[in-house]
N, C-alpha and C positions, 0 to 999 in steps of 0.2 A: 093741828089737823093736816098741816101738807106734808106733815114728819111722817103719818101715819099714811098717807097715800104715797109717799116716795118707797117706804117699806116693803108696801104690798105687793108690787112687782117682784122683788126678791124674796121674800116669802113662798108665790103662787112659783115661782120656777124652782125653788129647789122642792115642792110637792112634785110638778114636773117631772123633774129630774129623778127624784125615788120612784117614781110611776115606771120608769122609762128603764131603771137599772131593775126592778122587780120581774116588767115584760122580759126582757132581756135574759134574765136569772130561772124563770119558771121552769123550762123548757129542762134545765140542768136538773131543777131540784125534782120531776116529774121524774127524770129519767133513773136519780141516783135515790129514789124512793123505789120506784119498782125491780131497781138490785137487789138493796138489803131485804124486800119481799121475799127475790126469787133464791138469794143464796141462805147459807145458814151456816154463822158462825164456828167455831171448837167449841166453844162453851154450849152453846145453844146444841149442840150434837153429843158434848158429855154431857147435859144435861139429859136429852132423852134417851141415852143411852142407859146413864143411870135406873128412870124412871122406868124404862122397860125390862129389868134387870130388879127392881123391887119388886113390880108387878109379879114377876115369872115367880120371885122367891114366897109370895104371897098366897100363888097362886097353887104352889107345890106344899107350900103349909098347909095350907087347906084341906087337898085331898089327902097330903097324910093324915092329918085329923081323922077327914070323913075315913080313910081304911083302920086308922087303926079302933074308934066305933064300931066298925061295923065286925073287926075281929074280935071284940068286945063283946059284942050282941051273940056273934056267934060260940063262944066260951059259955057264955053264962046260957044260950039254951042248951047247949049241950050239955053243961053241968044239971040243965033241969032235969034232962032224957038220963042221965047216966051216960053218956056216950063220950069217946074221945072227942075232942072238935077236931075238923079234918086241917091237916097241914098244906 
């Protein structure tokens, strides 16, 4: 029993003591948290670089798609009418 009451003093100070290096550390890790926030890596910049760059090419599929449809549509009523389709 007195093993265990002589321990407890060293014990409660090195909680203490991590208490006391945490207050102390916060401030650091508060500050170098809202860095990596505010900056943004190479990777993280070829990254959206990339994304913005499949997006566009997507985006340009598309509407070829939707014209060449639509000079599609225009072909084939023309071909209804007899008429050239207009170039």
């Amino acid at each position: 029993m007195r093993l265990l009451l002589l321990a407890v003093p060293l014990l409660v100070s090195g909680c203490i003591a991590r208490t006391a290096v945490d207050i102390v550390t916060l401030p650091v890790k508060v500050v170098s948290a809202g860095v990596d926030a505010a900056t943004t890596s190479q990777a993280e910049a070829d990254q959206r670089r990339g994304r913005e760059i499949r997006e566009a090419e997507e985006r340009e599929g598309r509407e070829a798609r939707r014209r060449e449809r639509e000079a599609r549509r225009q072909r084939e009523r023309a071909g209804e009418a007899g008429e050239e389709p207009d170039r």
